[in-house]
N, C-alpha and C positions, 0 to 999 in steps of 0.2 A: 667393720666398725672402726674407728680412729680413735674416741676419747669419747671418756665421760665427766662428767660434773655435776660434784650434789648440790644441789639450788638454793635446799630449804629441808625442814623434814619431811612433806610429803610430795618432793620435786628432785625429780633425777634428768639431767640432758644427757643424752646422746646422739653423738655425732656420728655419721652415715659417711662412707667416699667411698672414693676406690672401687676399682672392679667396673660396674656398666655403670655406674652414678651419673655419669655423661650423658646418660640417655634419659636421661630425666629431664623434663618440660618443665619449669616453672609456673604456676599460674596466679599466686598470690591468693589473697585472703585466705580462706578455710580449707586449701587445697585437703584432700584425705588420701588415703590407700590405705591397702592390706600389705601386712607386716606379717612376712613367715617367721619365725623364731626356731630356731635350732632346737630341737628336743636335748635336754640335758644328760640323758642316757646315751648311752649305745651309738645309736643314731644318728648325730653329732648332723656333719656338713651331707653324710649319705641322703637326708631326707630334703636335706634341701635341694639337692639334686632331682629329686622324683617330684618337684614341685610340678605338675603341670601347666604350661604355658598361660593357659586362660583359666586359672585355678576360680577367678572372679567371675566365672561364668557358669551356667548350673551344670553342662556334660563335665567341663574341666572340674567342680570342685563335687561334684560326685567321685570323680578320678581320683582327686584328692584324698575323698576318705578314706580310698579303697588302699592308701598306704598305710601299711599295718598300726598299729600303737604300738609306741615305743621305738620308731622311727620317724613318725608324720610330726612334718614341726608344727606349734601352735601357730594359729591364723586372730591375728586382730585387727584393729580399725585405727589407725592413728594421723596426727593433723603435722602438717609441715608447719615448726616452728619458725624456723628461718631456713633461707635456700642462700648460700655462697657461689659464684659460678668461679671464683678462685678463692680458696681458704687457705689458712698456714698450710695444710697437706699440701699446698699447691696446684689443687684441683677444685674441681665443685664439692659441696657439699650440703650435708642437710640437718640440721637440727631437729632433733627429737624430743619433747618434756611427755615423762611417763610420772603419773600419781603414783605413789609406791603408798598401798593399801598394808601397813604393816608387815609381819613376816609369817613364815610358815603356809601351810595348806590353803590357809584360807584367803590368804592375801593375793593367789592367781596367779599364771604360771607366767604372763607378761612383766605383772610389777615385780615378782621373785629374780626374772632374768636381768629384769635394767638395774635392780639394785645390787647385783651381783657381775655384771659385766664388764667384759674385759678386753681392750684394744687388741684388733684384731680378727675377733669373730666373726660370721657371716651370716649377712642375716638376706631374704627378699623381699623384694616390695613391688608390687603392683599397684601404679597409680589409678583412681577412679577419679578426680574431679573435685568442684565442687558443690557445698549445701547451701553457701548465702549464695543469695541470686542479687549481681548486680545491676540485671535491669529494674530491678526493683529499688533501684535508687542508690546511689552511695554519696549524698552531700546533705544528708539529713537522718540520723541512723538512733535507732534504741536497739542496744545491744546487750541480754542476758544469759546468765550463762552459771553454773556450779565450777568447780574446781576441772573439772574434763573438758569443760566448756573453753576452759582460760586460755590454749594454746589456739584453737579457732580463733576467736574473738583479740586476742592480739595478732593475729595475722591479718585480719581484717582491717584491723585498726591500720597495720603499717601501709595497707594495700589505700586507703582511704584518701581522697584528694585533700591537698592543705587546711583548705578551707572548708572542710567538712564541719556539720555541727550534729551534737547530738549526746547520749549518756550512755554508760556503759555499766551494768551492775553487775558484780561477780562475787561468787560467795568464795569464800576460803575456809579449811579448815581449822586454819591459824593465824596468828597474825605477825608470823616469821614467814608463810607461804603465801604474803600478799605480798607477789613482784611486783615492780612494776615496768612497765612496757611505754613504746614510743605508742602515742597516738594525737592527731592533728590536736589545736589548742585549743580550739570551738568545742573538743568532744571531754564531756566531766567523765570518767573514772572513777568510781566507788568501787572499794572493794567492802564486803561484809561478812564479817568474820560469824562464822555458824558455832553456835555451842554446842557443846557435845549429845546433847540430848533431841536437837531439832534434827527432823527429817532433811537428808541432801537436796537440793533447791528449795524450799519451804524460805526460809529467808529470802533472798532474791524474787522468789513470786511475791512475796509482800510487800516487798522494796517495790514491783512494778506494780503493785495495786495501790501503791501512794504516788505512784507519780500521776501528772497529769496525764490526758490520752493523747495518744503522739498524735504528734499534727497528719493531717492527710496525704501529707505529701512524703511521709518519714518511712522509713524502710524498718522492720521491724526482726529483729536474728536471736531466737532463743534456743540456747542449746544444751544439754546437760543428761542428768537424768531423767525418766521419760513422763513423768509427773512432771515433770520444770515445762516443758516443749507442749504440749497435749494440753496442762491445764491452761499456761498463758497464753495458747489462742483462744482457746471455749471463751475468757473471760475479756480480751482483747476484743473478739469480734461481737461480744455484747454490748461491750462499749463503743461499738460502729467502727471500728479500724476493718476495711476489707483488706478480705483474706488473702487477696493478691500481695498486700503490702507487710505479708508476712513471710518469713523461715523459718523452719522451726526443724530441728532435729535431737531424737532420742539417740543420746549412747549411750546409756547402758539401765538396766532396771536393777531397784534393792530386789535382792532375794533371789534374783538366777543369772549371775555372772557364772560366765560359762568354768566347768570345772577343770582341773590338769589331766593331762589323759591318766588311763588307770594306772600304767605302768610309775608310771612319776609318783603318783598318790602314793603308790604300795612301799618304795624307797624310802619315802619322805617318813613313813609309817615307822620303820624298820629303823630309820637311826635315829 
């Protein structure tokens, strides 16, 4: 890892180089992969070593589990913010924006590390791909999304030809964490700032039940929490948008974000 920077209050970058980074493909828009994370115990860079080759794969992340706790680093899902093929490090690099869910136990052992991170560290990544599908169009796009949603959905954006048109609705949780990002001039930008009491996408699904229905030829990317993604197709394709001209993906659900391993939990306990 090279450097970090706090964005906003619930936006942390982290920048990726060094080491294989070179061996990393580019592909623009929503690119994703798995991010191993260093166990903050014991464990350190050892567990990242026993990472199995094709940990993304079901024998390899069997293998994976089979690394004790309290050694195995955490495994999450995260979108390439921006990709440098020369940055100040004077190599390639990769931007990272991680939501920081508050602090302690409950905030997750992802958001605890980025907001605690330190030039230097090491972390893995295995790239997988992407979730918006560009045959499905990219010169006409409705694009939504929660705060998780934000670093796809600006990746998409910068990936998007000039002349694109289209909207993009994004909720935030504040209205210091509404960045803003390059995207073509034809495409509107809302951001929608969520109050503390509304469910995460609940704004933004009602933002897209007030728009008109995209036109038929519009490419349609909803991404966030897994009520955001699920419900605006159900409601999407009642409105006659086929399903082909839709993406939709869940990252993450209220109520079972994956928890720290035990070891981690029991420390955190204890001081």
């Amino acid at each position: 890892m090279l450097r970090t920077e706090r964005l906003s209050p619930h936006w942390m970058r982290i920048t990726l180089g060094g080491g294989e980074i070179a061996r990393f493909t580019p592909m623009g828009y929503d690119q994703w992969f798995r991010l191993f994370l260093p166990h903050s115990g014991a464990g350190g860079d050892e567990g990242l070593e026993r990472i199995p080759a094709k940990a993304n794969r079901i024998f390899g992340y069997l293998k994976y589990l089979r690394i004790p706790d309290g050694v195995r680093p955490v495994m999450r899902n995260y979108t390439v913010r921006a990709y440098r093929a020369e940055g100040p490090s004077g190599g390639p690099e990769i931007d990272v924006d991680f939501v920081l869910h508050g602090s302690g136990p409950s905030a997750g052992p992802a958001s605890r590390w980025a907001d605690a991170a330190a030039s230097g560290e090491s972390v893995v990544i295995i790239d997988e791909g992407l979730g918006f599908n560009p045959q499905r169009g990219i010169d006409r796009v409705v694009l939504v999304g929660d705060e998780t949603g934000a670093p796809a959905i600006a990746g998409v954006c910068a990936s998007l030809p000039a002349d694109a048109t289209g909207t993009v609705l994004l909720e935030a949780p504040s209205e210091a964490d509404a960045l803003p990002f390059d995207a073509p001039a034809g495409v509107d930008v809302r951001w929608l700032v969520r109050g503390a009491d509304a469910a995460p996408g609940s704004v933004a699904l009602a933002a897209l039940d007030a728009l008109e229905t995209p036109a038929s030829d519009a490419h349609v990317f909803v991404v966030g929490e897994q009520s955001l993604p699920t419900t605006a197709r159900r409601m999407l394709v009642a409105r006659g948008v086929e399903k082909d001209r839709i993406s939709f993906v869940g990252y993450w659900r209220i109520g079972s974000a994956s928890p720290a391993p035990k070891s981690e939990r029991a420390r955190t306990e204890e001081n």
